[in-house]
C-alpha positions in Angstrom: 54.3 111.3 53.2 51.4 113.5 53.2 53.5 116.6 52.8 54.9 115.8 49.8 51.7 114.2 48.3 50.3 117.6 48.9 53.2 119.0 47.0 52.8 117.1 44.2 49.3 117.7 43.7 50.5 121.9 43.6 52.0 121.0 40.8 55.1 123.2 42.2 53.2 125.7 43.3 55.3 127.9 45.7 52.2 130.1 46.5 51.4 127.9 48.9 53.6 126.6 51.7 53.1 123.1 53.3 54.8 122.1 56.3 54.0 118.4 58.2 54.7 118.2 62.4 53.2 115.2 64.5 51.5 116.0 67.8 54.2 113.6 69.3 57.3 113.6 67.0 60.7 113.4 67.7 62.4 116.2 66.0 64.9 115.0 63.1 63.9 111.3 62.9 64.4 110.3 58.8 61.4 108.4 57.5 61.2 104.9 57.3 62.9 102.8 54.0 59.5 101.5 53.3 57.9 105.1 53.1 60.7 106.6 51.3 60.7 103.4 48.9 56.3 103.8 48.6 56.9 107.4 47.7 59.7 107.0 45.3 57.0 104.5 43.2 54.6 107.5 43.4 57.4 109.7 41.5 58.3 111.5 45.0 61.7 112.0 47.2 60.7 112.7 51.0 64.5 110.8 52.0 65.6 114.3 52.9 62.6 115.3 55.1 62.5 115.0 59.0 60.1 114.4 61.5 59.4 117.9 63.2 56.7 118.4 66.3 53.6 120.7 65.6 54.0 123.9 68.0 52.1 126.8 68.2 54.0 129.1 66.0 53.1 126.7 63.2 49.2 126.8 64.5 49.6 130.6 64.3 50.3 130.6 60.8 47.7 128.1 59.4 45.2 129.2 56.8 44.3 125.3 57.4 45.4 122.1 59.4 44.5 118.7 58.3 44.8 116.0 60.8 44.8 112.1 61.0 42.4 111.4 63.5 39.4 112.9 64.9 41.4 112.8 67.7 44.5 114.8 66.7 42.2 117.8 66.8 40.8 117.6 70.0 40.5 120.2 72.5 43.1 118.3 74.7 45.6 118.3 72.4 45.5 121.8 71.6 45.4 122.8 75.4 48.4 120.0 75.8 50.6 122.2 72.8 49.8 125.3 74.8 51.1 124.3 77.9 54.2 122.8 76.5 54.6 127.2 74.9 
């Protein structure tokens, strides 16, 4: 949801590339009815997106990473991602 909110606030930009992972997704999983039914009342289509885990190549190519929780961007979970590399 968050990816494609950011989208539409870029107006389309294609300058910029935004990408969503979790820290403990499932790769492929579709998103739920009710999120894809929210978004569609917000004027956005995220029924062809898929879940997709964060992993250090993604990290590597961050200008910026916005995060949920304080939590999400803790030390541990960044020495966790590396040790999965």
């Amino acid at each position: 949801m968050a990816e494609e909110l950011c989208r539409k606030e870029l107006n389309g930009n294609r300058d910029i590339v935004v990408e969503s992972a979790g820290i403990g997704a499932v790769s492929g999983q579709i998103p739920s009815h009710h999120a894809i039914e929210v978004m569609r009342e917000l004027g956005c289509d995220i029924s062809r997106q898929r879940s997709q885990p964060i992993n250090q190549e993604m990290i590597r190519r961050a200008d910026h990473i916005f995060v949920m929780t304080y939590g999400h961007r803790s030390e541990e979970h960044t020495s966790e991602l590396q040790s999965r590399q």
